[in-house]
C-alpha positions as CSV (number, residue, x, y, z in Angstrom):
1,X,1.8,-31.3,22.5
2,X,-1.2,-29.3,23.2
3,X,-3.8,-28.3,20.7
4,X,-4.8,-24.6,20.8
5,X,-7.8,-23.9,19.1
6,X,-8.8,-20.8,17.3
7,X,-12.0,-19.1,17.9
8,X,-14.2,-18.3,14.7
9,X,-12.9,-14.3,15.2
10,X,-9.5,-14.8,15.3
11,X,-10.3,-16.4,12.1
12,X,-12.1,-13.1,10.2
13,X,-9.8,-11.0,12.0
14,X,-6.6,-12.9,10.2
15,X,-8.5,-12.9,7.2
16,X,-9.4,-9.2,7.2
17,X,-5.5,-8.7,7.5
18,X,-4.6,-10.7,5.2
19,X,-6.6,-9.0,2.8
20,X,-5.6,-5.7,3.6
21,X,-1.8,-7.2,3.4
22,X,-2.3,-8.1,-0.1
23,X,-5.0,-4.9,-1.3
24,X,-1.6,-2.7,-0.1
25,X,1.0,-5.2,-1.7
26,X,-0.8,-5.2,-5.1
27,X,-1.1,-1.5,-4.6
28,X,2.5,-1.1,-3.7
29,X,3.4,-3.2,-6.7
30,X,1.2,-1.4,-9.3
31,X,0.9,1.9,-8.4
32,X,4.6,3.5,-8.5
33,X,5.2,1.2,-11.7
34,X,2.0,2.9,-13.3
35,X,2.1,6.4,-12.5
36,X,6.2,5.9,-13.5
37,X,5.5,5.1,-16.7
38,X,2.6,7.0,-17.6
39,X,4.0,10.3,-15.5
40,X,7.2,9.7,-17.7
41,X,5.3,9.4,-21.3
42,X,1.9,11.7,-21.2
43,X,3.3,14.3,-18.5
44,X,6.5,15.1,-18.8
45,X,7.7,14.2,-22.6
46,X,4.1,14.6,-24.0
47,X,2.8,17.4,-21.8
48,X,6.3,19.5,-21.0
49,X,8.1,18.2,-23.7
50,X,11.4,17.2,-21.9
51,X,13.8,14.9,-23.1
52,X,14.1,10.8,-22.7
53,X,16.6,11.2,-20.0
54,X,15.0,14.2,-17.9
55,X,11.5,12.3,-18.3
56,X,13.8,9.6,-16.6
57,X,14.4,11.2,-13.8
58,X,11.1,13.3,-12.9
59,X,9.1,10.4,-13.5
60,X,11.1,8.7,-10.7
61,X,10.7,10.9,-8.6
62,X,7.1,10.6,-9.0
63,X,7.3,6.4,-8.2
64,X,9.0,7.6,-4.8
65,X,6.7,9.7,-3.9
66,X,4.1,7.5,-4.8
67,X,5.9,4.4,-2.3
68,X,5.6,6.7,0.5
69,X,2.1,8.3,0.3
70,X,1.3,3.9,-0.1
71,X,3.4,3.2,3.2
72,X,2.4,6.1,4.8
73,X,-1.4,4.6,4.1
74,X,-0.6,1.1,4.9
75,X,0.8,1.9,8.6
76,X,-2.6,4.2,9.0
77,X,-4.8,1.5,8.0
78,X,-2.7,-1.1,10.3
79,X,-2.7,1.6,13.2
80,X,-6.3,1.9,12.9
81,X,-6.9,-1.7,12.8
82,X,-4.8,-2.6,15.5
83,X,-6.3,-0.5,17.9
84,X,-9.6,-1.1,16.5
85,X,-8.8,-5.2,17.8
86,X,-7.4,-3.7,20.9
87,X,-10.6,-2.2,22.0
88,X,-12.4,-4.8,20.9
89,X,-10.1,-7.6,23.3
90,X,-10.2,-5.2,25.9
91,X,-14.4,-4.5,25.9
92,X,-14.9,-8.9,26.5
C-alpha cells in the first residue's frame, strides 16, 4: 500500500478549516439557543409584555432566523475560503 505524504500546507490549511468548522458549530449551537431565550424573556414578555405562549412563538421565530443568517455566514466564509485555496493551487 502506498504512503502518501502530506505537505506542511495541506496541514494549516486542514487546520484552518477545522477551526472555522467548529468557531461556526459552537456558533450554530449557542447563538439561536441564546437569543431564544433571552428574545423570549427581556424582549417580548419584559419589553412588549406578551404572554408565556406568544413569547413562545416570537422568540422562535427569532432562533430561525438566527440559524439562517449563521448558515448563510458559514457557506460565505467556506466560499471565500475555497476559492481563496483554489487560487492559491492554481498560482504554484
Amino acid at each position: 500500500m502506498p504512503v502518501t505524504r502530506v505537505n506542511i500546507g495541506d496541514d494549516t490549511n486542514l487546520l484552518s478549516t477545522l477551526k472555522t468548522l467548529l468557531f461556526f458549530t459552537v456558533l450554530m449551537i449557542m447563538l439561536p439557543i441564546g437569543l431564544y431565550f433571552s428574545s423570549k424573556v427581556f424582549v417580548f414578555e419584559g419589553h412588549y409584555g406578551m404572554s408565556n405562549k406568544d413569547s413562545y412563538f416570537y422568540a422562535a421565530i427569532v432562533a430561525v432566523i438566527t440559524v439562517h443568517v449563521v448558515l448563510a455566514m458559514f457557506v460565505y466564509v467556506a466560499w471565500n475560503e475555497g476559492s481563496r485555496q483554489w487560487r492559491e493551487g492554481k498560482q504554484d
